[in-house]
N, C-alpha and C positions, 0 to 999 in steps of 0.2 A: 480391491486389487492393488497391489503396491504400483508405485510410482516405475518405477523402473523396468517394471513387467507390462504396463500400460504402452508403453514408448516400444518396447521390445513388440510389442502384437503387432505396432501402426509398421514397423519398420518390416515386420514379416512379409504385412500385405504390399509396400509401398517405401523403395529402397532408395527410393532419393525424393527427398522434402523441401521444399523449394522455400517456402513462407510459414511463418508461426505468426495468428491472428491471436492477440488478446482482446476479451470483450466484455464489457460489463455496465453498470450505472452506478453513480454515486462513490458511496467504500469500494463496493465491490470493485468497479472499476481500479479506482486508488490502490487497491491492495495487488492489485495484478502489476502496476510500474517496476516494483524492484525485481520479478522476473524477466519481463521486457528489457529493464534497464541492462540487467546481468545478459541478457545476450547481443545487446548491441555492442556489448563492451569487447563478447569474446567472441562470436562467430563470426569466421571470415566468410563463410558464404552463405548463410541464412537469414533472411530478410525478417523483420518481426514489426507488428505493427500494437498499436494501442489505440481500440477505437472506444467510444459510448456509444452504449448498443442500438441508439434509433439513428447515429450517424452507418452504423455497418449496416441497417436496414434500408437505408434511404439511398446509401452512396455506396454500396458492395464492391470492395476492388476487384476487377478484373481477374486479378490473382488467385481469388479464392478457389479452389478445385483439388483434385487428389492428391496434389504436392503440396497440398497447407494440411497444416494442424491447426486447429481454429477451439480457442480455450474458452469456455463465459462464466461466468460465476454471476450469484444471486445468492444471498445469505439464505433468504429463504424458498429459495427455488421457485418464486413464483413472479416475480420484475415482467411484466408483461415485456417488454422490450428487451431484454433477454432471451425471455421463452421463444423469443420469434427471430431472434437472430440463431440459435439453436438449430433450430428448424430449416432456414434459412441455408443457414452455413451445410447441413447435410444434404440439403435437395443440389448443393452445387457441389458435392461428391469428395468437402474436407473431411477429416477425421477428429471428430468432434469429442471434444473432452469436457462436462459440465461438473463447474466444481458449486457445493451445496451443501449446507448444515441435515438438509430436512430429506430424510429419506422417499425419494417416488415422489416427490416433487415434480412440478410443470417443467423444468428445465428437463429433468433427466430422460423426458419422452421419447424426446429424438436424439438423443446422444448417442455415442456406440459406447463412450466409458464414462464412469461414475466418478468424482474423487469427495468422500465423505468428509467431515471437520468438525470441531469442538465447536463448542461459543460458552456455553453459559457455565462451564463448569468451572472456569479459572481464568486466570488476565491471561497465561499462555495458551491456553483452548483459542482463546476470541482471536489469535494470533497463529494458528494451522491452518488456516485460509492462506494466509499470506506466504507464508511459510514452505506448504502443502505448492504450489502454482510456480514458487521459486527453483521447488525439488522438483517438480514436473519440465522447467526450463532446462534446469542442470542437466538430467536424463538426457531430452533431448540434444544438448549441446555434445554431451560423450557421446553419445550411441551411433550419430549422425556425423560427426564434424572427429570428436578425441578433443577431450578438457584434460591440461598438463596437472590444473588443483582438482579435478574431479575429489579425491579422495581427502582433502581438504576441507573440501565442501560438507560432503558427508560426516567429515568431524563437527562442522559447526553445526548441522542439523540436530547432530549427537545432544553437542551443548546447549544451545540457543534457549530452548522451554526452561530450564533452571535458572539460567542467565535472567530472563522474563521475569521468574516468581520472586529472585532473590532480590530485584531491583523493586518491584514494586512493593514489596514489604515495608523497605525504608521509608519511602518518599511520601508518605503523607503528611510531614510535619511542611515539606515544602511545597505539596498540593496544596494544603490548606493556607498557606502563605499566600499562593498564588489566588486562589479564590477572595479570601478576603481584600486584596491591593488590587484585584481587576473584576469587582462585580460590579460595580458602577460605572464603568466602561462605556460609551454608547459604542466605539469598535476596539474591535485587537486586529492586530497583523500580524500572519504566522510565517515564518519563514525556512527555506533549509534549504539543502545541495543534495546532488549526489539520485543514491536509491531512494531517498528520504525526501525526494523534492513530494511526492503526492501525501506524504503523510501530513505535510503542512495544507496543501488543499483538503484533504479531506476532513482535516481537525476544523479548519475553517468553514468550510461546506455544510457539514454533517454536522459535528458537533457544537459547533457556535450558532451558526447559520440554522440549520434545521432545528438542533435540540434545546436549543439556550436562544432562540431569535433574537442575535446578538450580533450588529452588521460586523462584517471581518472579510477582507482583503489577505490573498496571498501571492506570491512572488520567490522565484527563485534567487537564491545568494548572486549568481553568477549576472541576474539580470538588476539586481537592487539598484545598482550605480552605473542604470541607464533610464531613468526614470524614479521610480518610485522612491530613491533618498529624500527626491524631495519634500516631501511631508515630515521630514525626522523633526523633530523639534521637542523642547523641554515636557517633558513626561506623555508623549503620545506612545502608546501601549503597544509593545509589540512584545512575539514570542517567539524565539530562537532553535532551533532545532540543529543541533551541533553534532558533527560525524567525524567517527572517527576514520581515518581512510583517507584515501587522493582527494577528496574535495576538502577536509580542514581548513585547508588556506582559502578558500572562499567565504566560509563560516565565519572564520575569524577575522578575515577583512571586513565581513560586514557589523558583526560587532565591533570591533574598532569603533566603526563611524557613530553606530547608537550611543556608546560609551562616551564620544566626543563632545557630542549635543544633548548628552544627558536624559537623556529617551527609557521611557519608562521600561525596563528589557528584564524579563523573566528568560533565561537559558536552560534547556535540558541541552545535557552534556554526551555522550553515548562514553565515553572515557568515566566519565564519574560513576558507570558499574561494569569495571573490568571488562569491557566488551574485549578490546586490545590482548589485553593478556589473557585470553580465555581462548580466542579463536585467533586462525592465521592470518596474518598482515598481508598475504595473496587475497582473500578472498573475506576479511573483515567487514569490506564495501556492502556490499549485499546482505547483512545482516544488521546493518543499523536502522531498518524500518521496522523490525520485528520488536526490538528492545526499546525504542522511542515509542511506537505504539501502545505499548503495554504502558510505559511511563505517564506520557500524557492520557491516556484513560484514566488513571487514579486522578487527575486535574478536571480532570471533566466534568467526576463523579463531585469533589470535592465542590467544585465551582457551579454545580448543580443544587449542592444541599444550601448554601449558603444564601444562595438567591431563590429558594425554597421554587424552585424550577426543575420537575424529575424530565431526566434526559428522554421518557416515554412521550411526554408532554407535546403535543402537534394542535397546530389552528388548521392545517387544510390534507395533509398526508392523510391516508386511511379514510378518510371523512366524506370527501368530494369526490365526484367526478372528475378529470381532468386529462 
C-alpha cells in the first residue's frame, strides 16, 4: 500500500491526529530519528515522540489513543519488544503502522498497515527503511498540517537511491583506508548533527559495538564542547559524520577542534557526493542519514574484512537467553 494512501485511510477514519509515536530497538530505532526529526522541525501542532520499544512498554504515554499514529519497525519483524509494543499500541486504539523487511512477520499481527522494504539487494535497499518512515512522516505532515516543500521532498525520494549507489561505488579505496588506520583501535567515537545525530549512534552501537566488539562512544556535535572534547588528544580515533544543511556549522566547529589537537579524524562528508546539488537546500536536511548510511556501511564492510571479524559474527545475540 503506498505511503500516502496509508495516511489517507488513518485520516478517513480519524480527522485530527494529535501525536506520532516512533518505536523501535537498536537500527531499527536509529533509523526512525530522521522522520521524527523532520517533524519536529515542521509541525506546528503535532507532537512526535521517539521511544525504544521496552521503554513504550514499561512507560506508555498517556497520549497514546485514537489521535496517535504510533510507527515500530523491526528489520526482521520479529524484536520481541517490538512485537509487543505493536500490540500494545493497538489495544490503546492508535493507528498502527509496522514497518518490516519480512513478510507476515511477528510485527505485522496486530498492525492495521504494513510498510514492506529492501535490505539485502543493494546499499540503497538496506536504506528504504529509513527512507520509507521519512515518506510516511512527510504524508503525515501534508495531509494533516500542509508542507510548503511537500513536493520537494518528493523530488528527493525521487533521487535519493541513485544518490545512495553512485556514492557507494567510489569509496572503497577510502573504506579501506579507513579499516586499515583504525583496526587496532581498542575505541572510536562517532559523531554528527542534525538528522544524522542517530546514524553516529547506531554505527557505534550496532556496528562497532555489536558487530566488530569494538568499545565506541557517541555524542552529538552540538554537545561535544560540553563535555566530551575533553578526551581529544594526539591521535585518539574518532569518526566524523558531516551534513550538509543547517547544522554544517556544528560539524565543522567540531572538526576545527579535532584538527587542532591532531586527533586521529576520519570524515565522511555528505557534500563530497553531490547531495547539495542533487536535492533542494529546503529539504537537503532530511536526507543526509540516508547517503551517510549507505557510506559508512561500505566502512563497516571493509573494516570487518581486515580484522577478519564478519559483521554476522556475535558472542551472545541469537545465542542466549536474555
Amino acid at each position: 500500500m503506498e505511503l500516502n494512501r496509508i495516511i489517507s485511510a488513518i485520516k478517513e477514519k480519524q480527522s485530527e491526529i494529535k501525536s506520532v509515536f516512533f518505536v523501535g530497538c537498536g537500527a531499527s530505532k536509529a533509523e526512525l530519528y530522521p522522520a521524527k526529526y523532520f517533524l519536529e522541525g515542521n509541525a506546528k501542532q503535532l507532537r512526535t515522540s521517539l521511544y525504544t520499544a521496552n521503554e513504550f512498554n514499561y512507560a506508555t504515554p498517556v497520549s497514546v489513543d485514537d489521535t496517535s499514529i504510533v510507527i515500530t519497525c523491526s528489520l526482521g519483524g520479529a524484536t520481541p519488544e517490538t512485537v509487543e509494543a505493536t500490540t500494545l499500541a493497538k489495544e490503546k486504539g492508535a493507528h498502527v503502522i509496522a514497518v518490516t523487511h519480512v513478510e507476515d512477520s511477528a510485527i505485522t499481527t496486530d498492525a492495521e498497515y504494513v510498510v514492506y522494504h529492501g535490505f539485502h539487494e543493494s546499499y540503497a535497499a538496506k536504506m528504504e527503511k529509513m527512507t520509507k518512515v521519512l515518506g510516511l512522516a512527510t504524508e503525515i505532515l501534508n495531509q494533516f498540517e500542509g508542507y510548503q516543500h511537500y513536493e520537494k521532498m518528493l523530488d528527493g525520494f525521487d533521487k535519493i537511491y541513485g544518490l545512495i549507489e553512485n556514492a557507494v561505488s567510489s569509496v572503497v579505496p577510502q573504506a579501506k583506508a579507513f579499516a586499515d588506520a583504525y583496526k587496532d583501535d581498542e575505541v572510536i567515537y562517532v559523531m554528527s548533527s542534525g538528522a544524522t545525530h542517530e546514524v553516529a549512534y547506531s554505527f557505534s552501537i550496532c556496528l562497532l559495538m555489536e558487530m566488530q566488539w569494538i568499545n565506541s562512544g557517541t555524542f552529538h556535535d552540538g554537545e561535544f564542547f560540553h563535555g566530551p572534547f575533553e578526551i581529544v588528544d594526539k591521535d585518539v580515533p574518532f569518526l566524523l559524520l558531516m551534513n550538509d544543511g543547517k547544522t554544517r556549522g556544528m560539524d565543522a566547529r567540531a572538526l576545527e577542534f579535532l584538527q587542532r589537537f591532531d586527533a586521529k579524524t576520519t570524515v565522511v562528508d555528505a557534500k563530497d557526493f553531490g547531495l547539495g546539488s542533487a536535492i533542494s537546500s529546503e529539504v537537503v536536511d532530511y536526507f543526509n542519514p540516508m547517503l551517510i548510511s549507505g557510506v559508512i556501511r561500505v566502512y563497516a564492510e571493509q573494516l570487518a574484512i581486515v580484522r577478519n571479524h564478519p559483521l554476522t559474527k556475535r558472542r551472545y545475540m541469537w545465542k542466549l537467553e536474555y
